[in-house]
Structures are given as C-alpha cells and as structure tokens.
C-alpha positions in Angstrom: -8.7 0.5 14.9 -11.0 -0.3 12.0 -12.9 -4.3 12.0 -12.8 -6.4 9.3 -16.0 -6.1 8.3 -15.5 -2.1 8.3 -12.6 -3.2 6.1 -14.7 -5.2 4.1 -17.4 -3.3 3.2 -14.9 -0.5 2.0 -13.4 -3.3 -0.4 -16.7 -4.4 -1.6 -17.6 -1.1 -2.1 -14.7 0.2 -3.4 -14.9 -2.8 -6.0 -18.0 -2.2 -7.5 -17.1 1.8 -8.4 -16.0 0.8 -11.6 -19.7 -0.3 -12.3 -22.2 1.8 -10.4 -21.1 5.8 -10.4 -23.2 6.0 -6.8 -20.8 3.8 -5.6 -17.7 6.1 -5.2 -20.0 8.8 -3.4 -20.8 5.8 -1.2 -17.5 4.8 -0.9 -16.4 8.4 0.2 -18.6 8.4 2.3 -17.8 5.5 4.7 -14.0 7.0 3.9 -15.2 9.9 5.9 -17.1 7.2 8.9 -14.0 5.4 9.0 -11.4 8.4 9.4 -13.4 10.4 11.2 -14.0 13.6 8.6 -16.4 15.7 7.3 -15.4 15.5 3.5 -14.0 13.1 0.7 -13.8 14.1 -2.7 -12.5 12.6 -5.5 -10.4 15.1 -8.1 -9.3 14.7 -11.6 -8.4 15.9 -14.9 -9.1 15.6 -18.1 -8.9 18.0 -21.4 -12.6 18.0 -21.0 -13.6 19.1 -18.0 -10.0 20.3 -16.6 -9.3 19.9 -12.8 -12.4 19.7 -10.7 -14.9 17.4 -8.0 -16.4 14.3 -9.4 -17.7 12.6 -6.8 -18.1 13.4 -3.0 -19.1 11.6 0.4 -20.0 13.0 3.6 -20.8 17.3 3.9 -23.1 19.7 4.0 -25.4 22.1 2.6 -22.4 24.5 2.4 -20.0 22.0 1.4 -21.6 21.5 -1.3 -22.1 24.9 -2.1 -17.8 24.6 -1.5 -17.4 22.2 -4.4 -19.4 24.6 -6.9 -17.1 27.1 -6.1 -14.4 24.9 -6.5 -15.1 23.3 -9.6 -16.5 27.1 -11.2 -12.9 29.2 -9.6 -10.1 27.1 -8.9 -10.0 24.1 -11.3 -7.0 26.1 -13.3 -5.5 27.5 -10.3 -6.0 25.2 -7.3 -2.6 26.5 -5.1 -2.3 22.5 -3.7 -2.2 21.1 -7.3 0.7 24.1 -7.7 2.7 22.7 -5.0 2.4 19.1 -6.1 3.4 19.9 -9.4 7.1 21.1 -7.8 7.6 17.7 -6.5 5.2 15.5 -8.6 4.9 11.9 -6.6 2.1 9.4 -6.0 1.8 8.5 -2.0 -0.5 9.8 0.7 0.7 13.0 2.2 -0.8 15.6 4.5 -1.8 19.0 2.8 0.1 21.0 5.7 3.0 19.2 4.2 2.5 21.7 1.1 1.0 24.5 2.4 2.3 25.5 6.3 -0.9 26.5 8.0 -0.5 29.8 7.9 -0.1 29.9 4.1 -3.0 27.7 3.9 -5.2 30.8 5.8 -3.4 33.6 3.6 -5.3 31.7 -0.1 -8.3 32.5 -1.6 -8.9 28.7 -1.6 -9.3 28.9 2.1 -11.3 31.6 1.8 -13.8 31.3 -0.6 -14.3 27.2 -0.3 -12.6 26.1 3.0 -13.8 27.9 5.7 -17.1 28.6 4.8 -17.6 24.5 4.2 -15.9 24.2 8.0 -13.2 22.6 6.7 -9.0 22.7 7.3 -7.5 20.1 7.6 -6.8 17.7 4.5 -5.0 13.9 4.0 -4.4 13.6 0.1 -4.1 10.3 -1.6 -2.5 11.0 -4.9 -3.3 8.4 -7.0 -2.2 8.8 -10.2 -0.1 11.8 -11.7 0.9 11.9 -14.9 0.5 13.8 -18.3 -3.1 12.6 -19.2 -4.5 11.3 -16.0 -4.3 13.5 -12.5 -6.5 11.4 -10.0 -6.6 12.3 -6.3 -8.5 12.2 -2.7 -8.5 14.2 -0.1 -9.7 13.8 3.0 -10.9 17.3 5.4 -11.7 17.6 8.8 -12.7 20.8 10.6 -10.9 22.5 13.1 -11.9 20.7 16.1 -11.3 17.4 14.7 -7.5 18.1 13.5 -5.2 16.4 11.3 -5.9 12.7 10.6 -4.0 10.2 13.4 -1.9 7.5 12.7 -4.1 4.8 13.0 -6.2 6.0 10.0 -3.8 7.1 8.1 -3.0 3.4 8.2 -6.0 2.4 6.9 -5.9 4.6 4.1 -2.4 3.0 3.2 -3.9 -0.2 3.2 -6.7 0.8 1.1 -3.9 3.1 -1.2 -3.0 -0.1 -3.9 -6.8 -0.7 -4.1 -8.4 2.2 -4.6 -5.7 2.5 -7.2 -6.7 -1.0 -8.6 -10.0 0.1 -9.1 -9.2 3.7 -11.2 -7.4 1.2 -13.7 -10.3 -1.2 -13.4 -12.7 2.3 -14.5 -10.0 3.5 -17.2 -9.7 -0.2 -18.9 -13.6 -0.1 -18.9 -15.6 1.1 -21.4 -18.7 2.5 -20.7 -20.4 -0.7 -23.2 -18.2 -2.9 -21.5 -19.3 -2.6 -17.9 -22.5 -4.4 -18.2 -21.1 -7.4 -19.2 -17.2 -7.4 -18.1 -18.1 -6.1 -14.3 -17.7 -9.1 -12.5 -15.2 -10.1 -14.4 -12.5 -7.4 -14.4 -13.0 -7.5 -10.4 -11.9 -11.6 -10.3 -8.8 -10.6 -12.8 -8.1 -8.1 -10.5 -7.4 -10.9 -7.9 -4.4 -12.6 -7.3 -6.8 -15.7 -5.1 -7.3 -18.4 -7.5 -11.5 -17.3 -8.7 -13.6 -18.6 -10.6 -17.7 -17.2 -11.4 -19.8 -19.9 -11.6 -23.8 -20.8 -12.4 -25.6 -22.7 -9.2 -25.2 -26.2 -11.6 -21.1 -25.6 -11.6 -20.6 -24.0 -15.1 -17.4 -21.6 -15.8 -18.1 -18.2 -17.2 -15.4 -16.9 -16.1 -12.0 -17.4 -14.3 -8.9 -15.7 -13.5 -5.1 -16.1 -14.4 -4.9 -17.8 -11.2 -7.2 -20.0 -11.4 -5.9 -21.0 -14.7 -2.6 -22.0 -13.4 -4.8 -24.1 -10.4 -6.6 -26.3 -13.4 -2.7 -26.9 -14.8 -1.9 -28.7 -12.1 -4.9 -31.2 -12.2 -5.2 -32.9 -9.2 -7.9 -31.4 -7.7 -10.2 -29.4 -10.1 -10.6 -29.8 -14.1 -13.2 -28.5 -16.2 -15.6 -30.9 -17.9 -18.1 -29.7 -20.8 -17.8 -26.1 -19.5 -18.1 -27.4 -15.7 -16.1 -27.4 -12.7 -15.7 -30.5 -11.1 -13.3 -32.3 -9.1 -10.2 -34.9 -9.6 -11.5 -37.0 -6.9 -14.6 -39.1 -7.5 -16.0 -39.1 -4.0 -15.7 -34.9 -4.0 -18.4 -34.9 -7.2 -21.8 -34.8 -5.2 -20.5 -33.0 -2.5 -19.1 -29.8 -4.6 -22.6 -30.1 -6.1 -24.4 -29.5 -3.4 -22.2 -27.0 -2.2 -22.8 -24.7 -5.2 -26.4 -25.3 -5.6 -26.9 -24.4 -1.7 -24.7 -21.5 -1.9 -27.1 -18.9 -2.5 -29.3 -19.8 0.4 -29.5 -17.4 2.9 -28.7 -19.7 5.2 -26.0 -21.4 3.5 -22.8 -22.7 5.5 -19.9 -20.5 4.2 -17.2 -21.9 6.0 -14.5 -23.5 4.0 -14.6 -26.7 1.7 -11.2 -29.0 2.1 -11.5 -30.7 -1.1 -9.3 -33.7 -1.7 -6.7 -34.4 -4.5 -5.4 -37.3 -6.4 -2.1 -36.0 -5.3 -0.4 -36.3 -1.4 -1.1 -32.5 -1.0 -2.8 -31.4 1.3 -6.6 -30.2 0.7 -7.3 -27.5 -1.6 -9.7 -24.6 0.6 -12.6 -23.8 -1.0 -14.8 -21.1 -0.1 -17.7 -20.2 -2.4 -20.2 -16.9 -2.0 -22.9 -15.9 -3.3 -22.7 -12.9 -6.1 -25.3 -9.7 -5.3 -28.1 -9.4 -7.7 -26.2 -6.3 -9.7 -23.4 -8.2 -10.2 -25.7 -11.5 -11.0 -27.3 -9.4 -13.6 -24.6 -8.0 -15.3 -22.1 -11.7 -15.3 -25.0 -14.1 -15.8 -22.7 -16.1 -12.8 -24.1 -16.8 -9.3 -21.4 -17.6 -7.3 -18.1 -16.6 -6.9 -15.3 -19.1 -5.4 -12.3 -18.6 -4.2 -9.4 -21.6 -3.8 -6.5 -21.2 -1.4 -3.4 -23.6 -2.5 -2.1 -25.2 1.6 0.5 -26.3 -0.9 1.6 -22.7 -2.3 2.8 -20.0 -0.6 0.6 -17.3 0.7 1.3 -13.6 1.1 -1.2 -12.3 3.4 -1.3 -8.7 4.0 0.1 -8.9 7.9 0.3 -5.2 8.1 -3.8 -6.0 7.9 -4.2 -8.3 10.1 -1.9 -6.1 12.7 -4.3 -3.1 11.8 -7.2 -4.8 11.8 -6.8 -7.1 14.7 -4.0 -5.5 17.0 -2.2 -9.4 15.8 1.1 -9.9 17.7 4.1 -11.3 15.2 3.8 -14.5 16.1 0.1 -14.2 16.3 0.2 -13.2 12.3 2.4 -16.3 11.7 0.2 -18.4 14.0 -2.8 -17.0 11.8 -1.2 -17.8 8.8 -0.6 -21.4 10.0 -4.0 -22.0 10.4 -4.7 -20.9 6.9 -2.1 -22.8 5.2 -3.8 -26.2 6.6 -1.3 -27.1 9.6 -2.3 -28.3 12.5 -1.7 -27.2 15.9 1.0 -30.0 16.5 2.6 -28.9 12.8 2.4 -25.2 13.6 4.7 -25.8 17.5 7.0 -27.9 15.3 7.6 -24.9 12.6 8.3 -22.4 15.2 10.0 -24.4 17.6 7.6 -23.7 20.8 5.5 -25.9 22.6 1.9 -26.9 21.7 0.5 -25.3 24.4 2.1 -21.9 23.4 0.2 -22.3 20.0 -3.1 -23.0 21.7 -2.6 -20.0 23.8 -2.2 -17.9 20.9 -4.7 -19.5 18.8 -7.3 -18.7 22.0 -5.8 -15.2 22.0 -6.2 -15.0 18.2 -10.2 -16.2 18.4 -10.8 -13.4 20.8 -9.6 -10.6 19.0 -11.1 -11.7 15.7 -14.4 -12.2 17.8 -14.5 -16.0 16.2 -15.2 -18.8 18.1 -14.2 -21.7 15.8 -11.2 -22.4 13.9 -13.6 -23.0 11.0 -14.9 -19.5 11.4 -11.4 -18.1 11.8 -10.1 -19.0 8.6 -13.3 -18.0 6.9 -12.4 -14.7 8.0 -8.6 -15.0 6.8 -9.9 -16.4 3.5 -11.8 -13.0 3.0 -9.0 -10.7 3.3 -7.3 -10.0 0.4 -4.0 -11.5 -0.7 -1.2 -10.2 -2.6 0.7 -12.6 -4.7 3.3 -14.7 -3.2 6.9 -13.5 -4.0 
C-alpha cells in the first residue's frame, strides 16, 4: 500500500511534466519504485516521428539499448499497438490480455527488445487513442517479478485521470506559453477553490473555483488586486499568514477564517510555490479554500488505498474535513460519541498524525474531484 506522501510526490511530480521534460523521466521513474518494475516508458504518435519511446524511468544499460531498437524497428509494426487497434479503448489493461504468453515469446518484439532488456511482463495505461494523438504507458517487470498485483494496479487507476490531466495540460501548452502559464494551467486544472498569490496578498491568478468562492462574498473579496477578507478582525491575521508562508518553518496547518454570514469557517490552507514555479508565475504562494458549507467529493477509493480507511472511517474522515465536530459527526451517523472517538483514534494511527489539526492538513492535500 502506497503512503500519501508516496502519493504525493507522484502528483507533484506528475504536475510539473507539462513544464520541465526531465520531469516525466522522473515521474517514470518513481512509477517503476512504486509498482515494483524495472521499466516505464511513455509511447506516442505523431506524423512526425510516428510511434516510438519519448521518455523513460527506471532500466538499464540494455534497456536502453531496448528502446533504440524499438524506436529504429518497431515503431510501424509494434504487434501490441496491432492488437489494440482491433478493440481500440482507453483503460489500463495487462499486455497478456493481448498477447497470451506464448504468443508474446513467438514475436520478434520479444526477441529483439524484450528479452535481452530482462523484461516480460507489461501493465499498459492507454491514455489517449484517437486519430491524431496515440498516448500510452507501459509498465514491465522481469520474469521473477511477474505481472503487476492488485494493490498497484490500484494505484495506477488512481493516478489514470491525472496522468491524463496532465497530457491535455502539455497538448493545450505551447512551448512559448509554458514559461509564463505553468502555474497557472496546474490551479485551472483543480476543482479546490486556488488562488496564486505574492507574499503581500496580491492575485495573479485564480481558478474557476475560486471565482465562484469571491461570488458569494462573505468571506473573501478582492480589493485593488488583493485578497483580503469579509471580516475585519481576519485582515492582520491573513496578512501575516501569507507573509510567513514561505518560511521554512511556517505553520501549515489550516486557517478557519470567519464570514459575515452564519456558515461555518472557510479552511484555508496556503503553501509555499517551489522556486521553478516561482520563477515562471511571478506568485509565491499557492492557497487552497475548502467550503465546510459545500459539498465535498473526496476520492475515498484514496483514502481506502492509501490508508487501509474502513467505510465509516472514510465518512468519519470526511466529517472532520467538512468542519463537524465530534458531537455533530455521532449525531449524523446515528452512533455514540465514543464510537466516533474510537475511530477518530483509529484514523490518527493509520494516517501516522497525531492531531486533528494535522489530520485534516493531510485530507486537505489530497486531491478532490468536484462535487456532483
């Protein structure tokens, strides 16, 4: 079972492929740390260079030597392309699922690239098949290490919409563009209300989200370019906030900030950008704003993976995040309070927190689809 902050750094890394080409061989290669292989590679097509390798994590010497051959022989005849083409469908799927083994030992593939790299077994994550655009991973292991299990094949379905995510990110991006739209085209990507901000509180740039967040004006607005809240008493405080936010030793944990209205507590929780993505934005922070008042959709099948959650640990979790207390979490799911606190104690020990505070910091980090 991967961690979160396995989980993480795939996102983070995964996020900034768009903008740094390193970035996808380093994403590839904690693919292969995380799945336990020897090889990623990511495939595509184009008119110009046809099918072929253009980035790769994890290998060898003679993997590499693998891809050459690849990219020089088989780009017009790869057999595995021929057999997706007879059922064309993005998904994850397992190579034996095209090829029975044996027939997989009978090509010229295996021959000439696969067994001389010490690889066999493959898990391919077809990303996008269409006319113009064929985009794929896959994922080999050798023969002692088998097909993929089923616990990382769940991973990769929970990294499947993001990595696909980012390819659109890279298409919509032009190569001028990157330098100045990075950080940008990763908040728009979000469905968390985000904003990029300067350590003084100025707004370069903000999501759809976010947008919809300012409509409802009871907690933040934006005055002469600046974000600042509804509620006098929260002005110095935010303040401070983002201008200690890129300390190293900055509290993190969430900031309840109040509104003019009876809801609860907007969640703030603000982070500081890294220095490529400082560069390229001209924005030092990045803040995120859960809504206690909206509904949230949580990926649970995440915090099952990444936690071994319970159900009614997920709904405990998400609870917590929405702002309820313990008392308000019993009533909701009709069980006593000291059920919840039992749950909530299991919860802290699985997530390896201590403190509720430090808890939903960790929630607040995952990412969230949009609410149906």
């Amino acid at each position: 079972m991967v961690s979160l902050e396995a989980y993480s750094r795939l996102l983070e890394v995964l996020y900034s492929a768009p903008l740094e080409q390193d970035q996808w061989e380093h994403f590839l290669a904690l693919l292969c740390e995380h799945t336990g292989a020897t090889l990623a590679v990511f495939i595509a097509a184009d008119t110009r260079l046809g099918l072929s390798v253009r980035s790769q994590g994890g290998g060898s010497e003679q993997t590499a030597q693998g891809i050459a051959t690849y990219n020089q022989r088989y780009g017009h005849s790869d057999p595995f392309k021929a057999e997706i083409l007879r059922n064309p469908r993005q998904g994850i799927f397992q190579v034996e699922d095209l090829l029975p083994n044996e027939g997989i030992l009978r090509t010229d593939i295996y021959r000439d690239v696969l067994e001389p790299s010490g690889i066999r077994y493959s898990t391919i994550l077809m990303l996008s098949l269409t006319l113009r655009r064929l985009e794929a991973i896959s994922i080999w292991r050798s023969p002692d290490q088998g097909p993929m299990d089923e616990d990382r094949n769940h991973l990769l379905q929970l990294l499947f919409p993001h990595i696909q995510k980012t390819l659109e990110i890279r298409q919509v991006l032009g190569v001028a563009q990157q330098r100045i739209a990075g950080a940008e085209a990763m908040v728009d990507a979000s469905a968390t209300p985000t904003f990029l901000l300067t350590r003084q509180g100025r707004v370069l740039h903000h999501n759809a989200a976010a947008q919809s967040l300012l409509l409802a004006a009871d907690a933040l607005a934006l005055r002469d370019g600046c974000l600042v809240p509804r509620v006098a008493a929260a002005v110095e405080p935010l303040r401070r906030l983002f201008l200690n936010a890129t300390f190293p030793a900055a509290n993190h944990s969430p900031f309840a900030l109040p509104r003019t209205s009876a809801a609860r507590p907007l969640q703030l929780l603000v982070s500081p950008l890294t220095p490529a993505l400082r560069d390229r934005s001209g924005a030092d922070l990045v803040l995120l704003a859960t809504d206690p008042e909206k509904p949230v959709n949580l990926p649970d099948d995440a915090l099952r993976a990444l936690f071994g959650f319970s159900p009614a640990q997920v709904e405990v979790a998400i609870g917590l995040l929405m702002g309820y207390t313990l008392q308000e979490i019993a009533t909701l799911r009709h069980v006593s309070i000291g059920t919840v606190r039992q749950q909530v104690k299991a919860i802290l020990a699985k997530t390896g927190t201590t403190r509720q505070a430090d808890l939903i910091r960790l929630l607040m980090s995952l990412p969230q689809a949009a609410a149906q």
